[in-house]
Steps between C-alpha positions, in 0.01 A plus 500: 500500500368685196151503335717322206592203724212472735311431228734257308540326820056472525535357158761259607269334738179510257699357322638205695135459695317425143734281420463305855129502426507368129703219623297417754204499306655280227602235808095526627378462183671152477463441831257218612530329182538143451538239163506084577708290234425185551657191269865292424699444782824497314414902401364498844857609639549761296173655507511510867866660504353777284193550668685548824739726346226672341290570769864599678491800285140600492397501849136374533484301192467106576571171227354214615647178366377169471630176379246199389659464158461643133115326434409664851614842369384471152124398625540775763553785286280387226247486773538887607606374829844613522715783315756299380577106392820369562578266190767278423305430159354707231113513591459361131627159629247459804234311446152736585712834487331739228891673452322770252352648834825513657808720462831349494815691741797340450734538767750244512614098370549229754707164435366220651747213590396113642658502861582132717560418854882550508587160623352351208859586347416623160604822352365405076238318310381473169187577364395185426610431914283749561176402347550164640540609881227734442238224345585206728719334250800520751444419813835518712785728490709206483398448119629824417867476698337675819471323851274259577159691587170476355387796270241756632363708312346836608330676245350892508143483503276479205450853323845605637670701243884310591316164457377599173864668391686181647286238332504651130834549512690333764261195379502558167082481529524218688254500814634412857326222676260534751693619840524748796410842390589827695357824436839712613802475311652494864359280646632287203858570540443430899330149414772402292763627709370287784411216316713207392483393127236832410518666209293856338581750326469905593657873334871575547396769786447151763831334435685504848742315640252221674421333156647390175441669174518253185700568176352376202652337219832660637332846469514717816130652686684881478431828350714483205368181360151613542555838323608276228255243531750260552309427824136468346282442820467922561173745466422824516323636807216730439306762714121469355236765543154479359503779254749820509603563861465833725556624794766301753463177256643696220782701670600187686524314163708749386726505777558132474587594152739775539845448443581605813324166637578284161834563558555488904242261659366248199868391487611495797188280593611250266293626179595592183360866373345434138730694325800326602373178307582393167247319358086546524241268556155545399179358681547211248845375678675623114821651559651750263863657541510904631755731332747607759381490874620651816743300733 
């Protein structure tokens, strides 16, 4: 071999052996670290199917997720005790949240649809049915057309983000009786799916097969009505930090909000991406049209 290509080939291999070092330093340098998001369980699924894919592709980074609902991760970030609060709500509508602290991520939109036992045997109410089943006005199925069962209600627990969403408007404002309250939007959709004459209400991502979803007013629970806001019982779902994030917080954030994600896993978990809707809601529940939007 010549001088010439000795020493191209010595290069070659300085070459390759700092770039085997770099990357190993930028994997240690993320290695070890660790964020908790803590909040809404009907974000919960997604933010644990990102956080594992996440921490798929940068070895040595861990998400922990919790559930507990949207006043659990509101109070938890506000507190400094977490990274991130899962919300179902803008922190401007929880009572005891200072939201000028916080800063808003928005990562996805959520319908939320009432579900019933399936051999109750209805597939549509009204609003006004609604409202009654929900504040003890109706007290059998039978009075609406369904089988003969009394109604149970199971509601999300108090500071849940769905609750909140479901009862302004789902219940037009109207508050549900006093009832059974879960913390889990799955343990909901088990409880009613085991339960004769139960009724709740949880997002689009915990339909299955072992419970009824209700129409309302003839209007489908499905994507295209709530881009529309044909279906009206939908929210955003928001990532909240207490000030500007760094570190793992803030490139996890942005994962969650790269198209790559937006596009892939928020729909195929049963979420809508923001930019596919056409319409906007502000904290206030007032809903202005968008020009265009994606599909």
């Amino acid at each position: 071999m010549s001088k010439k290509h000795w020493w191209q080939a010595i290069g070659a291999v300085i070459i390759v052996a700092l770039g085997i070092f770099a990357y190993q330093t930028r994997q240690v340098s993320h290695a070890g670290e660790s964020i908790t998001a803590v909040g809404s369980t009907a974000l919960q699924p997604l933010v644990e199917a990102a956080g594992e894919q996440y921490t798929g592709e940068h070895l040595g980074t861990f998400i922990n997720v919790q559930g507990g609902g949207t006043g659990t991760g509101l109070s938890q970030i506000q507190e400094g005790a977490v990274q991130i609060g899962n919300s179902d709500l803008f922190a401007g509508e929880q009572k005891g949240i200072k939201a000028a602290a916080l800063i808003d991520h928005r990562v996805a939109v959520v319908g939320i649809t009432p579900i019933i036992n399936r051999k109750i045997g209805l597939k549509n109410l009204t609003t006004q049915q609604l409202i009654q089943v929900f504040t003890g006005q109706v007290t059998n199925w039978r009075e609406l057309g369904g089988a003969n069962v009394p109604v149970v209600l199971i509601n999300r627990a108090q500071g849940s983000g769905t609750r909140a969403t479901f009862e302004q408007f789902g219940l037009t404002n109207h508050r549900s009786k006093t009832a059974q309250e879960q913390d889990s939007s799955g343990m909901v959709r088990q409880i009613v799916a085991t339960t004769p004459g139960a009724i709740s209400y949880v997002a689009f991502s915990y339909v299955n097969s072992t419970v009824q979803s209700l129409s309302l007013n003839g209007i489908k629970p499905i994507e295209a009505n709530v881009k529309t806001n044909r279906w009206r019982i939908w929210s955003y779902e928001h990532l909240y930090t207490k000030g500007q994030p760094h570190g793992l917080t803030q490139r996890f954030i942005q994962y969650v909000q790269s198209p790559a994600i937006q596009k892939t896993l928020v729909r195929q978990l049963g979420y809508l991406s923001p930019d596919q809707m056409k319409v906007e809601r502000d904290v206030h529940g007032n809903v202005t049209r968008l020009e265009g939007g994606k599909s």
